[in-house]
C-alpha positions in Angstrom: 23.0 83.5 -53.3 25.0 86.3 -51.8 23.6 89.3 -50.9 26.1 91.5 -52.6 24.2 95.0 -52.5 23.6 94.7 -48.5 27.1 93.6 -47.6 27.9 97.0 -49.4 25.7 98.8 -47.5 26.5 97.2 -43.9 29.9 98.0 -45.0 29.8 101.6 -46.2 26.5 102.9 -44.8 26.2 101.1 -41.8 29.7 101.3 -40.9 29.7 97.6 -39.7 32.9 95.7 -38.8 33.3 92.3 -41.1 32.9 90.2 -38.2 29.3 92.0 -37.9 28.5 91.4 -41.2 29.3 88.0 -41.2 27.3 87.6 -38.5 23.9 89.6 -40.3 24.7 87.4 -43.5 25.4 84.4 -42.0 28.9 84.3 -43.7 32.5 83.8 -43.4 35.1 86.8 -42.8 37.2 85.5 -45.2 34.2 85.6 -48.0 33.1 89.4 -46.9 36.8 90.3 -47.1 37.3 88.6 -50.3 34.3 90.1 -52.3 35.1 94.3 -50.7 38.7 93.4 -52.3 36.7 92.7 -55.5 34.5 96.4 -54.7 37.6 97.9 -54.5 39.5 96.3 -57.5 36.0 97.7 -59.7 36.3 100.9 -58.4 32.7 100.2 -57.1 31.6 102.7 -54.4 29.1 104.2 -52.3 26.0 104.6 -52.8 26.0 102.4 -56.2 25.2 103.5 -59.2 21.2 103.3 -60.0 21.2 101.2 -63.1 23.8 98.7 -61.3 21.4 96.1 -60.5 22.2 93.2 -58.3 22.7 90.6 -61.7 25.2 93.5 -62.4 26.9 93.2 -59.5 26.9 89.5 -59.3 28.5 89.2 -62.6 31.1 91.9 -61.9 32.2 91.2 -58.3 31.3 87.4 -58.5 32.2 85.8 -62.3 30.8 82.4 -63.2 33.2 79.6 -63.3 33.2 77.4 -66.7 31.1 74.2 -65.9 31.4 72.7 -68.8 34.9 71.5 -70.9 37.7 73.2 -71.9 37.5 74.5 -75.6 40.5 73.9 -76.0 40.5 70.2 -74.4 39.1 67.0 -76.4 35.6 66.5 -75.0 34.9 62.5 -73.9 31.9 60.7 -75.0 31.3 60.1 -71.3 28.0 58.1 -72.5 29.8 55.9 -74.7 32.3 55.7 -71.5 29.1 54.9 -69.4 28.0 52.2 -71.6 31.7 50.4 -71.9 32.0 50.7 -68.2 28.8 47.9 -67.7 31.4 45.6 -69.4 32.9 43.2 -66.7 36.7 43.3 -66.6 36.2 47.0 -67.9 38.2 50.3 -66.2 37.9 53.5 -66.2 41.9 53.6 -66.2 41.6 51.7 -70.2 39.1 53.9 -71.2 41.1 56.9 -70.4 44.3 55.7 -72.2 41.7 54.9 -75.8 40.5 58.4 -75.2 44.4 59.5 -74.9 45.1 57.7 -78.1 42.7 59.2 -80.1 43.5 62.6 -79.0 47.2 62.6 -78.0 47.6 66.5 -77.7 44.3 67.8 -76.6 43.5 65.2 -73.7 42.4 66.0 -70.2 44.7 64.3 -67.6 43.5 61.4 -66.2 42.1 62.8 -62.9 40.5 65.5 -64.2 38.9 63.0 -66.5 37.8 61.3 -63.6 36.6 64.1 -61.9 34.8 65.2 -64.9 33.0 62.0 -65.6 31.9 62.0 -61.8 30.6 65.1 -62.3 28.4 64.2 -65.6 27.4 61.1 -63.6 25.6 62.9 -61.2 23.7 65.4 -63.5 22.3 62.5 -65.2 20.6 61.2 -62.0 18.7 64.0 -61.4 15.2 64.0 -59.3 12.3 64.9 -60.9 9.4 65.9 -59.0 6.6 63.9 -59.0 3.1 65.4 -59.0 0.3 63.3 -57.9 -3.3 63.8 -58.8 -5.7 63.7 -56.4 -7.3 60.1 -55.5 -5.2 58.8 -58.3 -2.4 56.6 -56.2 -2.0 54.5 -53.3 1.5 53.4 -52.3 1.6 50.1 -50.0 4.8 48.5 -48.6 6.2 46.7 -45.2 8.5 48.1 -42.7 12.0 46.9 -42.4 11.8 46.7 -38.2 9.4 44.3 -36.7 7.2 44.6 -33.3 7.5 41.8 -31.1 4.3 40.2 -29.3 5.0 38.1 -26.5 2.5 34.6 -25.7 1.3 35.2 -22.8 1.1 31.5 -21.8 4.7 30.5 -22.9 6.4 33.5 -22.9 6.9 33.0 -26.5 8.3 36.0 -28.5 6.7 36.1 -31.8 7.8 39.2 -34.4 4.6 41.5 -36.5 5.5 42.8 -39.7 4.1 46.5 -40.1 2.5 47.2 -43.3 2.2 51.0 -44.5 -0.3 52.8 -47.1 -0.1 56.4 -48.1 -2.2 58.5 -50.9 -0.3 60.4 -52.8 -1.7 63.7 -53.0 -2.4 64.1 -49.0 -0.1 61.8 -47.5 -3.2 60.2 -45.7 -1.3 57.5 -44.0 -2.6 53.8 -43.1 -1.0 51.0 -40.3 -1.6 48.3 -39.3 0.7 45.2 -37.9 0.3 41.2 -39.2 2.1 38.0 -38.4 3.5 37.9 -42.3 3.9 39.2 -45.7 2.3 36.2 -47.0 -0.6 36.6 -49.5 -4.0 36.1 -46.9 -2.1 38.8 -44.9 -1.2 41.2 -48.1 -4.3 41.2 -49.5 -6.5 41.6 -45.9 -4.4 44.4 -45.4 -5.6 46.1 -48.8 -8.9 45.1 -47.6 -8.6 47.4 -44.3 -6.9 50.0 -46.1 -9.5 50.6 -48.3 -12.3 50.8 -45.5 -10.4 52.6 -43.4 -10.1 55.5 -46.4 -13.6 54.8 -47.0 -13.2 54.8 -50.8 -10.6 53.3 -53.6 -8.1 54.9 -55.4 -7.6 54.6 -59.2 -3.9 53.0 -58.7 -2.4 51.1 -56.2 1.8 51.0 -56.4 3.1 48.1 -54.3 7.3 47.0 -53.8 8.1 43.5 -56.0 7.6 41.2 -53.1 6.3 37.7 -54.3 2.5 38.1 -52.5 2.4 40.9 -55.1 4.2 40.3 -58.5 4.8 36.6 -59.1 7.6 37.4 -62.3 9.2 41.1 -61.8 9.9 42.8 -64.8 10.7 46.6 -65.4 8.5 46.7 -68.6 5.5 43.8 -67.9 5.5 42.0 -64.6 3.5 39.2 -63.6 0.8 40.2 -61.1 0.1 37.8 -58.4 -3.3 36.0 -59.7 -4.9 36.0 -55.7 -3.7 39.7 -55.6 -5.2 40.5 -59.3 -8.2 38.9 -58.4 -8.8 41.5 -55.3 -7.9 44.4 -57.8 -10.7 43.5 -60.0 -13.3 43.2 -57.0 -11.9 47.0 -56.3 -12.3 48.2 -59.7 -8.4 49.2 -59.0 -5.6 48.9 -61.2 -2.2 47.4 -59.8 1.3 49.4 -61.3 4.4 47.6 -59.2 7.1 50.0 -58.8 10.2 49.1 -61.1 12.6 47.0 -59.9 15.5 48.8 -58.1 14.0 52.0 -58.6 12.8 53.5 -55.0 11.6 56.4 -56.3 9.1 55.2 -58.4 7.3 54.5 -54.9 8.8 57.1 -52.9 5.7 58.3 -51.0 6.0 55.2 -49.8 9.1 54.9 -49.2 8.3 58.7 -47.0 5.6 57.0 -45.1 7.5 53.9 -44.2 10.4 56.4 -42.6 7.1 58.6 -40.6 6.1 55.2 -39.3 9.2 53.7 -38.4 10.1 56.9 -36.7 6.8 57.9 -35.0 4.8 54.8 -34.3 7.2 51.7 -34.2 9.9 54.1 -32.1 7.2 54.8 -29.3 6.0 51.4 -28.9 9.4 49.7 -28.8 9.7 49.7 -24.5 5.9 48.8 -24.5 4.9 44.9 -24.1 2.1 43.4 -26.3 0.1 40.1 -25.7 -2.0 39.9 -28.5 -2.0 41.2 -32.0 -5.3 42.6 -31.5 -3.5 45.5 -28.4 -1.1 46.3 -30.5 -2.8 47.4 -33.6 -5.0 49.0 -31.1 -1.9 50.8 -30.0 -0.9 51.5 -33.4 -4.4 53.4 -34.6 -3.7 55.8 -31.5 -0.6 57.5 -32.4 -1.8 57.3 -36.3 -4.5 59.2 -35.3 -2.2 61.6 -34.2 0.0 61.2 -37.1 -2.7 62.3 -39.6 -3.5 65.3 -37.2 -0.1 66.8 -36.6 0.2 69.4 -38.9 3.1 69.9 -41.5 6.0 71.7 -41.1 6.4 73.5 -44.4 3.1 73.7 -45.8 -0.4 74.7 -44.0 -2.9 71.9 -42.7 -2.1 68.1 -41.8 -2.4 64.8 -43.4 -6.3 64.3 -42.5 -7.1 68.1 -43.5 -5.6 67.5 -46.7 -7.0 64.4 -47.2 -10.6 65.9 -46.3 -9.9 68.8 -49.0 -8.2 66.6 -51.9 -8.1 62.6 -51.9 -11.3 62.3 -50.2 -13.9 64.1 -52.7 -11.8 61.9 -55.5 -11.5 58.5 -54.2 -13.9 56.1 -55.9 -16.6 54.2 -54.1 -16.7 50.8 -52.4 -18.3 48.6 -53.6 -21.4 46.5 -51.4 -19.4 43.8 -50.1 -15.6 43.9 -49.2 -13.5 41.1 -50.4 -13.3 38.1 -49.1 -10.1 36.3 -49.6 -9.4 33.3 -51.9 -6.6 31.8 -53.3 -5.8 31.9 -57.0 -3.0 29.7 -58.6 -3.0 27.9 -62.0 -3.4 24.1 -61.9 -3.1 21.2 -64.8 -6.1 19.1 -65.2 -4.4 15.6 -64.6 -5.5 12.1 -67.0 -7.6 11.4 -64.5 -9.5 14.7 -64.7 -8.6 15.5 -61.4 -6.5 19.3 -60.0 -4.5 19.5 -57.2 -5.0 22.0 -54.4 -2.8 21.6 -51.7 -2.5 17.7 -51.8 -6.3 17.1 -52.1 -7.7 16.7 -55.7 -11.2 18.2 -56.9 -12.8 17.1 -60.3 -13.1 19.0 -63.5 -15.2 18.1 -66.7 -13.6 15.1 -68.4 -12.9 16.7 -71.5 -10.7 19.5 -70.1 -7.8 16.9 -69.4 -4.7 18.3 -69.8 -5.7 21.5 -70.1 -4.8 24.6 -67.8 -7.1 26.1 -65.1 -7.5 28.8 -63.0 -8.0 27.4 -58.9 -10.2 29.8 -56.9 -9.6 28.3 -53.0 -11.7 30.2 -49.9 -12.4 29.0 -46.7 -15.2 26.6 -47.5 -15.4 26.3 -51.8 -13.1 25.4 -54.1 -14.2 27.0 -57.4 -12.2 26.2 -60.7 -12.6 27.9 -63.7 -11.3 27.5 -67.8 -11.1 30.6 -69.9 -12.8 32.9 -67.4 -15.6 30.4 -67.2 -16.6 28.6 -64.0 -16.6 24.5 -64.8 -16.2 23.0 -61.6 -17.2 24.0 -58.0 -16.6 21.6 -54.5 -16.8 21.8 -51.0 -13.1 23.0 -48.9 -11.4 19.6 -48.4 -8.3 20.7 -45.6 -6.8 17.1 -45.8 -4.6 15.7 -48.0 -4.4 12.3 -50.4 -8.3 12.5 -50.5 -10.4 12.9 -54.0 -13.4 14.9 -54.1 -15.3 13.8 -57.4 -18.7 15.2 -59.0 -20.1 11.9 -61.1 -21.0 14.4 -64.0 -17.5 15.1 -64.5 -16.7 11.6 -65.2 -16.5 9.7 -69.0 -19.8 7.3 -69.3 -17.9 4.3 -68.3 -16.4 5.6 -65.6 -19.4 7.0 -64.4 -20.8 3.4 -64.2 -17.9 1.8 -62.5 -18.0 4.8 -59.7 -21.7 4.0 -59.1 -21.1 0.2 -58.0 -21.0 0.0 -54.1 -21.8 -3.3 -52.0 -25.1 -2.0 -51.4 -26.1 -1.9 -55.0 -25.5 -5.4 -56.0 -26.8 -7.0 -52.5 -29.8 -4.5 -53.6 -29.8 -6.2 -57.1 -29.3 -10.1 -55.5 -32.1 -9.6 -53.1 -34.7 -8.6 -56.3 -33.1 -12.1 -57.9 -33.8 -14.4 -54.9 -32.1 -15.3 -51.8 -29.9 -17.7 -53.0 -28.6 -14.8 -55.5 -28.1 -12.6 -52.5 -26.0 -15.4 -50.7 -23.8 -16.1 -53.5 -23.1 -11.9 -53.7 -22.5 -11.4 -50.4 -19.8 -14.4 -50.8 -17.7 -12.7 -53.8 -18.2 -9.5 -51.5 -16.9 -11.2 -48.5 -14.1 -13.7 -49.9 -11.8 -11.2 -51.0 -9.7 -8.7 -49.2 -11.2 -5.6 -50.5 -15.4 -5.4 -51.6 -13.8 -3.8 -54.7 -12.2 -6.9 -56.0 -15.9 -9.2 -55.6 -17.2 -6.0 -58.5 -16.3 -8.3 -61.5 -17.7 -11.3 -60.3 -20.8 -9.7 -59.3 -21.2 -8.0 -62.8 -20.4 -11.3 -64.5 -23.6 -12.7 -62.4 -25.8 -10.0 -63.4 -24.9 -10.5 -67.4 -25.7 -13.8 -66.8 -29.0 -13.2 -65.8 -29.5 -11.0 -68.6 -29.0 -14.1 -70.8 -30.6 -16.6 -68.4 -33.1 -15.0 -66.7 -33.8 -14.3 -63.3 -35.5 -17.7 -62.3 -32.6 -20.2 -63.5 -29.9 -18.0 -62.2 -31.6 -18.3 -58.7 -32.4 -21.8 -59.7 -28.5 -21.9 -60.6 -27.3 -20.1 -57.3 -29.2 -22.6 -55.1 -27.5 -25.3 -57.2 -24.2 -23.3 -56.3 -24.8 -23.2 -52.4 -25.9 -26.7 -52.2 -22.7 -27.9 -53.8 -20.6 -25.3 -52.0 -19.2 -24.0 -55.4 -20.5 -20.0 -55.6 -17.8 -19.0 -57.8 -18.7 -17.3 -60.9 -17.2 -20.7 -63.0 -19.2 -23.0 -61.0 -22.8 -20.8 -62.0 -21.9 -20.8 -65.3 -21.2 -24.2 -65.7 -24.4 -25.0 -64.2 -26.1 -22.9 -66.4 -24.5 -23.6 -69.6 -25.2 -27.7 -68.9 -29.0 -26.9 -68.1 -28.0 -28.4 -64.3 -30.3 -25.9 -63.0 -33.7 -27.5 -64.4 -32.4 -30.5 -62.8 -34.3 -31.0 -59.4 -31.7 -31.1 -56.2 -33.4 -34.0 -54.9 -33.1 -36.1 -58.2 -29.7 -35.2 -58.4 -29.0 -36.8 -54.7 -31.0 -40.2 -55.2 -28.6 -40.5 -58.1 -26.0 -39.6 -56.5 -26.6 -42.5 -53.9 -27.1 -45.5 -56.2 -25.3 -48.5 -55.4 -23.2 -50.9 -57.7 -24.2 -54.5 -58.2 -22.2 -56.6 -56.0 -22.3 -59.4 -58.5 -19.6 -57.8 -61.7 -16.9 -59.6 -63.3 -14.7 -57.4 -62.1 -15.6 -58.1 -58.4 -13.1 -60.8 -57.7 -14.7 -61.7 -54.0 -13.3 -62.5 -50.4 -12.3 -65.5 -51.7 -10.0 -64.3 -54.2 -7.8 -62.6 -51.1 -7.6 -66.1 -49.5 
């Protein structure tokens, strides 16, 4: 605002040229001339009258200019235009002409109804200041630039993103550089933020990127489930920032720009080996971030953060968080989940139904409902099965207990004849697996048998070189077993009479 009062007084008391006063008020000439031709046109002098105060002399020397519409002009419904303008194929060139139509002698031209409309359009995208409680948020986002660390060994040039936290009430700024955005990254970087405040805030506000909202929405996203999962540990609550809407996070957006600026910018001619030196490298010049005080306001980042955030932040709990990986998972027919290629058993009876996978370095927990139902040991290869035999139906259960061992076990308590004929179905076919039928058929027989003749029977078996599960059978089902082996030879071996009437002779060839 325009000093009016003092450039009346530099002119008329002081005595001061124009191009002084211009100089003292930090104006033009051509403004100081224009407004002591208004003085004189008012008939205003010096000194000024006493009840002339400076609104006065604003509103006499300096009128306002109409910001709104002519009164005489057809007002546009500039939010109806607004709306029709989202229309694809729609112009602000047809929109003017149905405004013309409707008011064909009271219409503004069709630049000053563009200028106009330009002008409502930015009134309507007003800033409002945001006030942030103290301890209440915690804005996190990435970088845009990268810092490069080389491999010593192969001269490799590998590119760390930069991740940025900032409370909103002191500006309390956190950094610290990964190899990704990825989720194990994301969520370790919470992790470190959090100690390195040395309490939790009520909110945290993180940017839509997919290790943080798995579905964006403006109204009800879709929180990453591994990312969730650390809130509740926390005791935090997570509020993603609207899609396209910076300023919902622009603290964060603040800090990014601070960081770019003063950390990344210094370290850009520096060389770093290891990830390790240059977060190192980073914590130094936050350190002197978070000290350097403000510009426009008293204190720094770490003095306001002692005074305000700190007192209010909640905190930690006894054990930080240690990472695992949540995802959802259908319980296959053969009650079986799939975590990265390897599948881990669940109950039986939740086939077909959808779980919740908890993965960490060593466990794989799974869970139904909130309730914890299955729990195994890390398998980090793929194609393999890891099965508890309580999950399994009854008969399955049985069929997953059979092994080699078990039936030669079984045979051996039978006889040694038993054991020989078992270790034949185990060893005659390709795979031990395919012998399992055979070997149960045995032992039903010797539930109907007995013990004694299927030995007896197995002996019978190994003698005639017939241990098939037919030949036993057979032997037992015809009582061949009570028949001595001996007895059975000597009969075998009996001779025919040479004297038959069907023995024609040597002669008879002669």
């Amino acid at each position: 605002m325009i000093k009016l009062k003092e450039l009346l007084r530099l002119k008329y008391e002081a005595q001061l040229s124009l191009r002084q006063i211009a100089l003292c008020l930090s104006l033009s000439v051509g403004v100081i001339s224009k407004y002591l031709q208004r003085a004189d046109a008012a008939g205003l002098g010096w000194p000024l009258p006493d009840e002339l105060s400076e609104a006065g002399l604003q509103a006499l020397l300096q009128p306002q200019r109409s910001k709104g519409l002519s009164s005489d002009v057809a007002d546009p419904d500039f939010m109806t235009i607004e709306q029709e303008l989202k229309q694809k194929g729609m112009t602000r060139l047809l929109l003017w002409q149905e405004y013309a139509q409707v008011h064909p002698n009271n219409h503004y031209s069709y630049s000053r109804f563009t200028v106009l409309f330009k002008r409502w359009r930015q009134a309507q995208q007003l800033s409002m200041r945001q006030h942030h409680c103290v301890g209440e948020k915690l804005f996190v986002d990435y970088c845009g630039p990268t810092l490069a660390v080389v491999n010593p060994e192969t001269g490799l040039v590998r590119d760390a993103q930069v991740f940025v936290a900032v409370l909103g009430a002191s500006s309390y700024t956190f950094a610290e550089a990964t190899w990704s955005q990825s989720l194990p990254d994301w969520v370790g970087s919470h992790v470190r933020a959090f100690a390195f405040y040395g309490g939790l805030p009520a909110v945290v506000v993180p940017d839509n990127l997919k290790s943080a909202v798995s579905k964006a929405c403006r109204y009800d996203p879709d929180v990453n489930p591994t990312y969730q999962q650390m809130a509740e540990h926390y005791g935090v609550a997570v509020v993603p920032a609207r899609p396209y809407k910076p300023k919902d996070k622009a603290k964060a957006e603040v800090g990014v720009q601070i960081v770019e600026r003063w950390i990344m910018m210094r370290l850009r001619k520096q060389t770093f080996y290891t990830l390790a030196s240059l977060n190192m490298a980073i914590r130094t010049l936050l350190d002197d971030l978070n000290r350097r005080p403000f510009k426009k306001r008293p204190g720094s980042r770490l003095s306001q953060f002692e005074q305000l955030d700190k007192p209010a932040l909640k905190p930690l709990p006894s054990a930080a968080y240690t990472y695992r990986h949540v995802k959802k998972a259908r319980v296959h027919l053969d009650y079986h989940v799939d975590y990265l290629g390897h599948y881990y058993s669940v109950p039986y009876q939740l086939v077909k139904e959808e779980v919740m996978v908890h993965a960490g370095d060593t466990t794989v927990a799974i869970f139904h409902q909130g309730q914890q139902v299955a729990a195994h040991p890390r398998a980090h290869h793929a194609g393999g099965h890891t099965t508890d035999p309580q999950h399994m139906a009854k008969a399955h259960r049985k069929h997953h207990e059979w092994s080699p061992q078990r039936f030669l076990s079984w045979a051996a308590s039978i006889g040694p004849h038993a054991q020989t004929v078992i270790e034949y179905q185990l060893a005659s076919r390709r795979h031990p697996e395919h012998g399992y039928r055979a070997c149960l058929g045995l032992l039903n027989l010797s539930k109907k048998y007995g013990k004694e003749r299927l030995e007896a029977a197995c002996h019978r078996a190994v003698h005639i070189g017939g241990m098939h599960y037919k030949n036993i059978a057979s032997i037992l089902s015809n009582s061949m077993d009570k028949v001595p082996i001996n007895t059975a030879e000597t009969e075998s071996q009996i001779t025919l009479p040479l004297t038959h009437a069907n023995v024609r002779g040597s002669d008879y060839y002669h």
